[in-house]
C-alpha positions as CSV (number, residue, x, y, z in Angstrom):
1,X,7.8,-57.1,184.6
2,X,7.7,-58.8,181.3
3,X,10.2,-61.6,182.2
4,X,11.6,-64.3,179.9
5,X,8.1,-66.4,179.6
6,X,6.3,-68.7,181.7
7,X,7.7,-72.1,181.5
8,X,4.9,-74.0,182.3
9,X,4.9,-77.6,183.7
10,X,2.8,-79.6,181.5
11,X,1.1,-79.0,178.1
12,X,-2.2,-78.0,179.1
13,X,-0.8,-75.7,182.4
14,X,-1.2,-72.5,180.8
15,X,-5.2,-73.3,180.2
16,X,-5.5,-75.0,183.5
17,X,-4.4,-71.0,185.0
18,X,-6.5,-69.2,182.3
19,X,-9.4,-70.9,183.4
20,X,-9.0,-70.3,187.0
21,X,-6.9,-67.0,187.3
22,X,-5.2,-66.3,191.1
23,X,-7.1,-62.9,191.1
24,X,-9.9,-65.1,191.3
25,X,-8.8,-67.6,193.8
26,X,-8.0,-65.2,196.4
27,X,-11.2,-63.2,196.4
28,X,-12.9,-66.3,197.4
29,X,-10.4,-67.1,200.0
30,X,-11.0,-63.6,201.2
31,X,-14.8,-64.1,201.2
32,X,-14.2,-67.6,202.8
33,X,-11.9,-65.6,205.9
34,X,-14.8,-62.8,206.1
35,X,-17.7,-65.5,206.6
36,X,-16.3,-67.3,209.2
37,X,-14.3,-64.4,210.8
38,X,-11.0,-66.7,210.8
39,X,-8.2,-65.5,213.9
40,X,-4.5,-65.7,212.9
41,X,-2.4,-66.4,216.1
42,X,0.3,-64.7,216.4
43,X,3.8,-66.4,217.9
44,X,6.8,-65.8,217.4
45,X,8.1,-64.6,213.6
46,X,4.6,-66.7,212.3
47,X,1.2,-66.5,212.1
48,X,-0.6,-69.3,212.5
49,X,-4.5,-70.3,211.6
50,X,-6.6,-73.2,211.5
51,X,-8.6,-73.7,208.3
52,X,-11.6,-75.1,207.6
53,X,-11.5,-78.2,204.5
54,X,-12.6,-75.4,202.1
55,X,-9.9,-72.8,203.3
56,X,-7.5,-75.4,203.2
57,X,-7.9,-75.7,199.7
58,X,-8.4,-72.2,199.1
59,X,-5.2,-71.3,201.1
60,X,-3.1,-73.9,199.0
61,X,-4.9,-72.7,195.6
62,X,-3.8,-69.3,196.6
63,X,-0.2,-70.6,198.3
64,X,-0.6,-68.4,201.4
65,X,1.3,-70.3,204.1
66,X,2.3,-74.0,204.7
67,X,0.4,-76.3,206.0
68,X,2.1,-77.5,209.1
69,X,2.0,-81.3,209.5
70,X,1.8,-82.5,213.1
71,X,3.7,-85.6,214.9
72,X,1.7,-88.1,217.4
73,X,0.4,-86.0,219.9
74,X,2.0,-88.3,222.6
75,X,5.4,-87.1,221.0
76,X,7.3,-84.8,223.4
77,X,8.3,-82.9,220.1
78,X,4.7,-82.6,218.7
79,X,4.8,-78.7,217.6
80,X,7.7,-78.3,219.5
81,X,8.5,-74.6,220.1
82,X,5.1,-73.3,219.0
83,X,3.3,-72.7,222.5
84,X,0.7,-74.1,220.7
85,X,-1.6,-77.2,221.7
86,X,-3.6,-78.1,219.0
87,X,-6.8,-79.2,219.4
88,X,-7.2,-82.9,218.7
89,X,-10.8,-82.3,218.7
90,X,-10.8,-80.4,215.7
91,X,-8.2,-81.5,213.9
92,X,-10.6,-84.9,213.5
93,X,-13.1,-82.4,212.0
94,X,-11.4,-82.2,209.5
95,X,-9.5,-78.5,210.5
96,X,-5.9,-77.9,209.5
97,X,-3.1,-75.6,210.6
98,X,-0.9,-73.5,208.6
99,X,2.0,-71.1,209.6
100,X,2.0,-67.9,207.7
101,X,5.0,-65.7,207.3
102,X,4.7,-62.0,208.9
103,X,4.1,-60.7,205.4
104,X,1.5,-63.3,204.1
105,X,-0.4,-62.7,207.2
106,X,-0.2,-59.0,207.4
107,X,-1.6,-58.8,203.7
108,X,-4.5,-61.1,204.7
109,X,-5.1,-58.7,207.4
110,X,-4.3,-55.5,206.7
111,X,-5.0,-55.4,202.6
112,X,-7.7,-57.8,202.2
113,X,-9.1,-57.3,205.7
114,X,-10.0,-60.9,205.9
115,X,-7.7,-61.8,209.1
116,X,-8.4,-61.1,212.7
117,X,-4.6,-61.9,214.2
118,X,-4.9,-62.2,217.7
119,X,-2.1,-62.7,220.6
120,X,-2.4,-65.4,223.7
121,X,-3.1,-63.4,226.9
122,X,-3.1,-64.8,230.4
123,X,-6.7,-64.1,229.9
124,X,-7.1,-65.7,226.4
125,X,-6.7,-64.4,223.1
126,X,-7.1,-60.9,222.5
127,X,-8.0,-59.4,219.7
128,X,-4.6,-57.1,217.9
129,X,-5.1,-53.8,216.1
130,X,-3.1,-53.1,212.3
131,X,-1.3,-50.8,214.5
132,X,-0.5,-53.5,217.3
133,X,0.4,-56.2,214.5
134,X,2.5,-53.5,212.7
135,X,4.5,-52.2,215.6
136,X,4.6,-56.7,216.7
137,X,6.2,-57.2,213.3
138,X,8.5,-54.5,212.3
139,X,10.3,-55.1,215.8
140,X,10.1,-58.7,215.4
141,X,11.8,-58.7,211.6
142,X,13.9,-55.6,211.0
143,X,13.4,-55.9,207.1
144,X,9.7,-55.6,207.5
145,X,8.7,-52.6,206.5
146,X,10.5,-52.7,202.7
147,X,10.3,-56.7,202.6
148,X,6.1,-56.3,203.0
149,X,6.4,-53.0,200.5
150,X,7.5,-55.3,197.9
151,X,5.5,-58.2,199.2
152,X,2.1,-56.7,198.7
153,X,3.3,-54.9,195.8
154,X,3.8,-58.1,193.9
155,X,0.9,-60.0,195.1
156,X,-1.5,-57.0,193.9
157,X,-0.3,-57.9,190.6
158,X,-1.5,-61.3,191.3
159,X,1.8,-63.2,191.3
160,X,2.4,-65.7,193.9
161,X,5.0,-64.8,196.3
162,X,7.4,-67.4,197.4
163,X,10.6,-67.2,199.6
164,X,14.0,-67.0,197.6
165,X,15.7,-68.2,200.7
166,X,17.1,-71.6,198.8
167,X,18.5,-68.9,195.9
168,X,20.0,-66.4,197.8
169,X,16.7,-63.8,197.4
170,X,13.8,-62.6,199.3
171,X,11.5,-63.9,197.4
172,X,10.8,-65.9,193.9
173,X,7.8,-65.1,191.9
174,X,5.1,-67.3,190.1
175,X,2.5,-66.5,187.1
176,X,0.4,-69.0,188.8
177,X,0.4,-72.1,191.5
178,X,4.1,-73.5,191.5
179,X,2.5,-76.8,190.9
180,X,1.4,-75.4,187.0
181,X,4.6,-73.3,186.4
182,X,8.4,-72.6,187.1
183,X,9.3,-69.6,189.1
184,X,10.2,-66.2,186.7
185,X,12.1,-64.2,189.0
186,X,13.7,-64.2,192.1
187,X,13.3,-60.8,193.5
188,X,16.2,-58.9,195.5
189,X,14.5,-55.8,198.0
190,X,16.9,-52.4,198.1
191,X,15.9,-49.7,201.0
192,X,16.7,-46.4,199.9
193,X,16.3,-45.4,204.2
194,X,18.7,-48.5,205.7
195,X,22.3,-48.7,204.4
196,X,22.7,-51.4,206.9
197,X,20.4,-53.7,204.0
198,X,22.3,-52.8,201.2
199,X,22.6,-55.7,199.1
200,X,24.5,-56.2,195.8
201,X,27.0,-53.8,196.5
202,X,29.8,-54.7,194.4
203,X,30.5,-55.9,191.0
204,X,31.1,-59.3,192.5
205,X,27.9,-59.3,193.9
206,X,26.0,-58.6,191.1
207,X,28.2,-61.4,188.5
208,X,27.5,-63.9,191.3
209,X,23.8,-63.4,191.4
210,X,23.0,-63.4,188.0
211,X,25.3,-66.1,187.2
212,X,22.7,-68.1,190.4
213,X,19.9,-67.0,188.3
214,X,21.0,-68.2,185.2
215,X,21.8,-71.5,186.0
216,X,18.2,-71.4,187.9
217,X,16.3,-70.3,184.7
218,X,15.5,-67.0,186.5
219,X,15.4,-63.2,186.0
220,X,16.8,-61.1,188.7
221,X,14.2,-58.6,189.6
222,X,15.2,-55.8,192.1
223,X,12.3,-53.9,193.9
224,X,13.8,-50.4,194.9
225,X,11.8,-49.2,197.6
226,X,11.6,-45.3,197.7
227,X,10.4,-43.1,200.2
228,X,8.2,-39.8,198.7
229,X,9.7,-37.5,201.2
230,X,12.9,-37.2,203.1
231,X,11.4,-38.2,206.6
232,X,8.9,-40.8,207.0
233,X,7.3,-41.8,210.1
234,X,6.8,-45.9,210.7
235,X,4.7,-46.0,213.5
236,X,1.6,-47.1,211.5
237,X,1.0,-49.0,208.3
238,X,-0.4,-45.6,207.0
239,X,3.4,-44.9,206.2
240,X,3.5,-46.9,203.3
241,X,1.6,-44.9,201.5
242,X,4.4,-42.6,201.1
243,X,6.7,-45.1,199.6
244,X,6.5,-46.2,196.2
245,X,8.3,-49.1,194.1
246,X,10.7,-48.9,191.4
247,X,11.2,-52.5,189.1
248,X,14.6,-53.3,187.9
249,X,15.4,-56.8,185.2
250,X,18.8,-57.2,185.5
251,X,20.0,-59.6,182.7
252,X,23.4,-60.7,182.1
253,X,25.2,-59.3,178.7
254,X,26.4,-62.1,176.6
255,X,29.1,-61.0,174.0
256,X,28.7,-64.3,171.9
257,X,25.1,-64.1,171.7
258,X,25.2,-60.4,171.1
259,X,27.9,-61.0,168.7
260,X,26.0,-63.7,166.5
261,X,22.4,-61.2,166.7
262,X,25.3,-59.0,164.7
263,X,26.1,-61.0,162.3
264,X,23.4,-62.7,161.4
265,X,22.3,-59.0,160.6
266,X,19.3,-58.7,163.9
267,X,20.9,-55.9,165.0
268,X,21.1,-53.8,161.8
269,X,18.7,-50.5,161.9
């Protein structure tokens, strides 16, 4: 992934992430989760937590989740659709709530093991296994299993992970926090095992999605997602282990351009 360059947002952006890389940023967030034990709740296609002031910042240094901003609580529509009551108690504390997506949250959990997602229970909230969560999610989002492949395989490299809904992609990728640069790619997912995914199947496809990303500034980046053997079991998060990720730019040719590199003599050997 070497992309067309950062296109930072102010003069001194580019020092501003040096000096505080995201590797960096979310190891702390991930000590902050392990020291106070933090629970995700799970409901619905989201996970949501309640973060103390310093995960609050951490959690929007890092850009895991959104930070969901309640109506008046005497509003009928207050967090309508949640299940959720919020505590008003705590929210004067000083805690916020934020609504991860099932991908953010099962990275928190699963790879950095700084999560405990938990389910509401007639009896209270009980405590889910990776197994549980991973069985929970991949019925509750079909894509899940290739969409968190490419996830976590981004978001190892330490780029921030952002969803491409608004440009037609999964996702869209940052060097740093959105606030000190432009998006670089948006990022299309292709499942070798689910024909029913395909994307990008005809020319047409592919001229309209790079003709998006041009006018967007962005490099199309596919993630292939390839399984190691011809029959892979997904009953447990152990299974991605046997699927690896392939990284495709596609750019769009230019004939003028290429034809003025020509002239002017660039393209002589």
């Amino acid at each position: 992934m070497e992309g067309g360059g950062a296109r930072w947002k102010s003069r001194d952006a580019a020092a501003l992430a040096r000096a505080d890389p995201m590797s960096k940023i979310v190891s702390e967030l991930q000590s902050s989760f392990h020291r106070s034990q933090t629970c995700g709740l799970l409901t619905g296609s989201a996970v949501l937590v309640q973060a103390e002031p310093e995960q609050t910042k951490l959690l929007n240094r890092a850009c895991f989740g959104r930070p969901i901003i309640t109506a008046d609580p005497s509003s009928s529509s207050s967090m309508k659709g949640t299940r959720v009551k919020l505590n008003l108690e705590q929210e004067g504390a000083g805690l916020q709530w934020f609504q991860l997506g099932l991908e953010e949250a099962f990275y928190l959990s699963h790879q950095l093991g700084c999560l405990i997602i938990c389910q509401s229970t007639p009896e209270g909230r009980k405590g889910l296994s990776h197994e549980q969560i991973w069985c929970y999610m991949k019925e509750r989002q079909k894509t899940f299993v290739p969409h968190y492949k490419a996830y976590s395989h981004l978001r190892a490299k330490n780029w921030v992970v952002r969803s491409g809904l608004q440009y037609g992609a999964e996702f869209v990728v940052y060097r740093h926090h959105p606030a000190l640069v432009h998006s670089e790619y948006a990022v299309i997912v292709s499942s070798e095992t689910d024909d029913r995914q395909a994307r990008l199947t005809t020319w047409s496809d592919w001229q309209s999605m790079l003709r998006l990303c041009g006018s967007v500034a962005k490099t199309l980046l596919l993630l292939s997602i390839i399984p190691k053997s011809n029959i892979i079991e997904e009953a447990s998060p152990t299974c991605l282990d046997n699927y690896h990720v392939e990284e495709f730019e596609i750019k769009r040719w230019m004939a003028e351009k290429h034809r003025e590199d020509f002239l002017s003599g660039k393209d002589e050997r």
